[in-house]
MARBA-3410 file (N, C-alpha, C, O; in Angstrom, 1 decimal):
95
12.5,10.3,-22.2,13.6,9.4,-22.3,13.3,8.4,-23.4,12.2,7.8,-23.3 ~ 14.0,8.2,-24.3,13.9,7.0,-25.6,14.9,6.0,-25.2,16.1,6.2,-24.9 ~ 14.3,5.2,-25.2,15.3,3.3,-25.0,15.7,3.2,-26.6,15.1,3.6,-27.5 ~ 16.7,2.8,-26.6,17.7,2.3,-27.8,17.3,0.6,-27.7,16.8,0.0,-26.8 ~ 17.7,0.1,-29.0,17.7,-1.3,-28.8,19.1,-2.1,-27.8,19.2,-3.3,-27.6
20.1,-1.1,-27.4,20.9,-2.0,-26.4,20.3,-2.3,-24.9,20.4,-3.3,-24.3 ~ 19.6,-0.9,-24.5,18.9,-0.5,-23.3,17.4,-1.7,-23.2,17.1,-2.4,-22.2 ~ 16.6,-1.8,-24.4,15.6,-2.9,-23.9,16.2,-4.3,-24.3,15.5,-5.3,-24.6 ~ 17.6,-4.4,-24.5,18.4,-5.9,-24.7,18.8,-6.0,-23.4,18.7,-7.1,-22.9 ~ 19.3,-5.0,-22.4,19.8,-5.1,-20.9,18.4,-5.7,-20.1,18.4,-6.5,-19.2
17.3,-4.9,-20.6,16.3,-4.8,-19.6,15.7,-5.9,-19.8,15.4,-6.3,-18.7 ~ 15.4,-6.8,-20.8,15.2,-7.9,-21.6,16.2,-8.9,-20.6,15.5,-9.8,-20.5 ~ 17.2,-9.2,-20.0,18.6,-9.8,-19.6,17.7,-10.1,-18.6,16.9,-11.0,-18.4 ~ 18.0,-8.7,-17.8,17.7,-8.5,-16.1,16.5,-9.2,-16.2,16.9,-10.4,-15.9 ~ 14.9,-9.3,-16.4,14.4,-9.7,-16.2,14.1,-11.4,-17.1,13.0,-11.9,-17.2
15.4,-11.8,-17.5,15.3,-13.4,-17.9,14.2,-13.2,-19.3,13.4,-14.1,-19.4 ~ 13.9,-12.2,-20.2,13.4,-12.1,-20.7,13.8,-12.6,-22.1,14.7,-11.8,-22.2 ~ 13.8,-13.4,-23.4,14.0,-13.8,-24.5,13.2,-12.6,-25.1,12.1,-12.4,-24.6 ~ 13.4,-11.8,-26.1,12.8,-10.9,-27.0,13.3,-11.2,-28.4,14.5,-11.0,-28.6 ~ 12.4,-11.6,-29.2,13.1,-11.3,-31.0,13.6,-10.2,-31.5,12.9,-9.1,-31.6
14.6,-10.3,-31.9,15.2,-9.3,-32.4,14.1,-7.9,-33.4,14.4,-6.7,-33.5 ~ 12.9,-8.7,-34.0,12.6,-7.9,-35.1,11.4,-7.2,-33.9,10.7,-6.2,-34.1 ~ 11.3,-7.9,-33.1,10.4,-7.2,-31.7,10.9,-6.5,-31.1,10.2,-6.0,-30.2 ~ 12.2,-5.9,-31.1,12.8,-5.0,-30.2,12.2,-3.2,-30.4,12.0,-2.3,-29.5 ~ 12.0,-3.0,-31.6,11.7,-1.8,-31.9,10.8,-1.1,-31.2,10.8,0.1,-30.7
9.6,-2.8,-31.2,8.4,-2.4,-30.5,8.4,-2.1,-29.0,7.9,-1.2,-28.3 ~ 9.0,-2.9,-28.7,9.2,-2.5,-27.1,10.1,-1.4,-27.0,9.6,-0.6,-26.2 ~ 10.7,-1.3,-27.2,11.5,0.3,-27.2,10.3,1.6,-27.1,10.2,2.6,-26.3 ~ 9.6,1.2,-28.0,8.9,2.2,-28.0,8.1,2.5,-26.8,8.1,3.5,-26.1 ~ 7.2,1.1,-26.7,6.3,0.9,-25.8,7.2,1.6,-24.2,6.8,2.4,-23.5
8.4,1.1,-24.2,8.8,1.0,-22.7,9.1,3.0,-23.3,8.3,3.7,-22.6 ~ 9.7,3.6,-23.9,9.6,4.5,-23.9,8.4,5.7,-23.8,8.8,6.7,-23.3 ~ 7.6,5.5,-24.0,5.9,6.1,-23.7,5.8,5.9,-22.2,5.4,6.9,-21.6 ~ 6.1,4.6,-21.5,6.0,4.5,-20.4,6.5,5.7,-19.3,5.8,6.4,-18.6 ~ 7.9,5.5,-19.7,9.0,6.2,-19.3,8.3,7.7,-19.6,7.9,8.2,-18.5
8.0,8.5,-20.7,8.0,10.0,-21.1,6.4,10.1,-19.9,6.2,11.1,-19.1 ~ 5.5,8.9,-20.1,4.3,9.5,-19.1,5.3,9.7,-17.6,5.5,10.8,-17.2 ~ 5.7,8.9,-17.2,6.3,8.9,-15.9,7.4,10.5,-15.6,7.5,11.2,-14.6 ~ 7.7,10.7,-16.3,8.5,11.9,-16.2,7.2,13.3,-16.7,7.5,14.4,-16.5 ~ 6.3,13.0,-17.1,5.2,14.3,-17.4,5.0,13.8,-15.9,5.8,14.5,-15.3
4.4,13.0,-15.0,3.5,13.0,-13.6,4.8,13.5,-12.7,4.6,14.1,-11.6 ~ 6.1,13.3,-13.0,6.7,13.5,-12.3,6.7,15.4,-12.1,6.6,16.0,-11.0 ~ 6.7,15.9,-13.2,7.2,16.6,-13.4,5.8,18.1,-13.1,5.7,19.3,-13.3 ~ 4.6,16.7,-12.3,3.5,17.8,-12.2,4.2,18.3,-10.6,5.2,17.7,-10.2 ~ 3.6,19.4,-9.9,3.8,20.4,-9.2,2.6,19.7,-7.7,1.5,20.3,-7.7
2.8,18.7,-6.8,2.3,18.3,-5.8,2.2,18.8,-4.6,1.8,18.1,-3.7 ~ 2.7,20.1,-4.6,3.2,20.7,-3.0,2.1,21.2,-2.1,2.4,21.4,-0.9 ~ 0.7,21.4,-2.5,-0.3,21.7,-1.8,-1.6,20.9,-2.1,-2.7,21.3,-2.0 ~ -1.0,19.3,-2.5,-2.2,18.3,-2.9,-2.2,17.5,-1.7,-1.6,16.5,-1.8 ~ -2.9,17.7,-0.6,-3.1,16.4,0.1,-2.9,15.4,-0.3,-2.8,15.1,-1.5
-2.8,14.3,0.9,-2.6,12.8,0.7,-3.8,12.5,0.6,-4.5,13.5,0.9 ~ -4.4,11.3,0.2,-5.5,10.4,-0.4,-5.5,9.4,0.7,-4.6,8.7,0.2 ~ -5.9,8.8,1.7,-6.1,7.5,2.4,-6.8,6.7,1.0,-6.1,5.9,0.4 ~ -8.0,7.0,0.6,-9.1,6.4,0.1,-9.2,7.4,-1.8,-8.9,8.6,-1.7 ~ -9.5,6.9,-2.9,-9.4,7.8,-3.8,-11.1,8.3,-3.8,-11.4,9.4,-4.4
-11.6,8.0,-3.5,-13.5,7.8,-3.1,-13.8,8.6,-1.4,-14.9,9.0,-0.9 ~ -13.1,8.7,-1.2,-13.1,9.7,0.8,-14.0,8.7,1.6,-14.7,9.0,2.6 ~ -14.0,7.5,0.9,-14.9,6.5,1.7,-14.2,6.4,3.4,-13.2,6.8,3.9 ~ -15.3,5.6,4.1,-15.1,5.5,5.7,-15.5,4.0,5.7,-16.5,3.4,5.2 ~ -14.3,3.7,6.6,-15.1,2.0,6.5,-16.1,2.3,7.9,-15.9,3.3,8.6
-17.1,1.4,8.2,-18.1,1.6,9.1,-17.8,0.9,10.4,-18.8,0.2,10.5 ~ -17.2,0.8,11.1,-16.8,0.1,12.4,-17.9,-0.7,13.2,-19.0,-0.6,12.8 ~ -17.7,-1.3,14.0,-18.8,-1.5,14.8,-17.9,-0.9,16.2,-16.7,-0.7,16.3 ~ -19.3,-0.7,17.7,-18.6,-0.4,18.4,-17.7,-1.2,18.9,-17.7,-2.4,18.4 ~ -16.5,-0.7,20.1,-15.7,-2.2,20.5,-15.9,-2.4,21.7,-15.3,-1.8,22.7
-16.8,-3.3,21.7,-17.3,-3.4,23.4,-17.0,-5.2,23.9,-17.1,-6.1,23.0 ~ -16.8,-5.4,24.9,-17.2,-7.3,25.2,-18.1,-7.5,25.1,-19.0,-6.7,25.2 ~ -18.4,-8.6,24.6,-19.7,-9.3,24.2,-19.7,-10.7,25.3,-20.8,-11.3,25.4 ~ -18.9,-11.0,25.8,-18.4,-12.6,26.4,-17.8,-12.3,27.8,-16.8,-11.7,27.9 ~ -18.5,-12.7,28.6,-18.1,-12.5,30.1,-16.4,-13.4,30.2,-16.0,-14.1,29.2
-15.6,-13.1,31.3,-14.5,-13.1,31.6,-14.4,-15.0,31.9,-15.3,-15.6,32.6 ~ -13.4,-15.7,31.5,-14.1,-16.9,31.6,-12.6,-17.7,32.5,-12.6,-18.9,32.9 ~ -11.7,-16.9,32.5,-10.1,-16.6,32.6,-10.2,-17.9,33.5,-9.9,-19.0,33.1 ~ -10.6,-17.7,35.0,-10.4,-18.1,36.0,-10.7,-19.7,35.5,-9.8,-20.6,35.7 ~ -12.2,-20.1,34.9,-12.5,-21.6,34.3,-11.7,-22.4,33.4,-11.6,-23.6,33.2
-11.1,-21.5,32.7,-10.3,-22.0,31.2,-8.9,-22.6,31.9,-8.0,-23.2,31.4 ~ -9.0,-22.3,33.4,-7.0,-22.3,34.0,-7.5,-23.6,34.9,-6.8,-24.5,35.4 ~ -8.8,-23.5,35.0,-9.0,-24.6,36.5,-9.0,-25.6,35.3,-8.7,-26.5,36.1 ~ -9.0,-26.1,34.3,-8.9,-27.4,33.4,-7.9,-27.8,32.7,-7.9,-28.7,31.8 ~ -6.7,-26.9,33.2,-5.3,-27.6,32.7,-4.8,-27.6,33.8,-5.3,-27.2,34.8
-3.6,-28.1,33.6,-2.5,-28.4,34.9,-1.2,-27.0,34.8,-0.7,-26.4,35.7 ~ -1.1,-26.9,33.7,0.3,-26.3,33.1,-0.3,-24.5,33.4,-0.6,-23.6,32.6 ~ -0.4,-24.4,34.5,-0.4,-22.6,34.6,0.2,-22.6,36.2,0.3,-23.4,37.1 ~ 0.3,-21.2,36.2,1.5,-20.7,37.3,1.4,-19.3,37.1,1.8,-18.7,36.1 ~ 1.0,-18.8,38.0,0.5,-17.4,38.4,-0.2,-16.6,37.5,0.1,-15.5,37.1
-1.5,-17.7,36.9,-2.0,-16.3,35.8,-1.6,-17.1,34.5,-2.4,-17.4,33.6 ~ -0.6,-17.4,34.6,0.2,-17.9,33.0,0.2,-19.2,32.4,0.6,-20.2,33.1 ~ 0.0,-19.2,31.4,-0.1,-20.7,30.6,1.4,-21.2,30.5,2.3,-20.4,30.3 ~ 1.7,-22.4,30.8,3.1,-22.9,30.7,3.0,-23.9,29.5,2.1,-24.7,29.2 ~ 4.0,-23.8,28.9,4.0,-24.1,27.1,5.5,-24.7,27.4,6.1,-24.2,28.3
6.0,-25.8,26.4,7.1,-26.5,26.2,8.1,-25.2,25.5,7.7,-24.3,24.8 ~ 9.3,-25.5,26.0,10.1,-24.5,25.5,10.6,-24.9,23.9,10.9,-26.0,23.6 ~ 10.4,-23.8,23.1,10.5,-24.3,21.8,12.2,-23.3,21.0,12.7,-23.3,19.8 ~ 12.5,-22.7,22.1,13.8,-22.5,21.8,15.2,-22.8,22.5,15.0,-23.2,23.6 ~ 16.1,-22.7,22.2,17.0,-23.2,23.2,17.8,-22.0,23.4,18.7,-22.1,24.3
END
């Protein structure tokens, strides 16, 4: 696909862009190369290429997921006032 100088004068618009006139050629071109790579990748054949999570098949390393911190539920409620069955009571912040 080749950009004309009206096509990178629109595209130039849309993005609030100021371009000099004697500059337009060049970006034409440039945005054109863009454009002709993007239609060659398009145009490669993907139907039996797996997806990629990672481009490296790296694994991030987890740790296990275990408690580390005993249950402390019951102490944390005996030092407020504002709970009711189990539940923290908080000011109502919608109406």
């Amino acid at each position: 696909m080749s950009l004309d100088k009206n096509d990178v004068e629109k595209i130039a618009h849309l993005a609030r862009l100021a371009i000099a006139d004697e500059d337009i050629p060049g970006y034409a071109g440039s945005l054109s190369s863009i454009l002709q790579l993007v239609e060659q990748m398009d145009a490669v054949d993907t139907k039996n290429v797996l997806p990629m999570a990672h481009p490296q098949d790296a694994h991030q390393r987890l740790r296990e997921d275990v408690v580390t911190e005993k249950n402390q539920r019951e102490h944390f409620q005996k030092i407020t006032e504002n709970v009711e069955n189990g539940l923290y009571l908080v000011p109502k912040v919608l109406d």
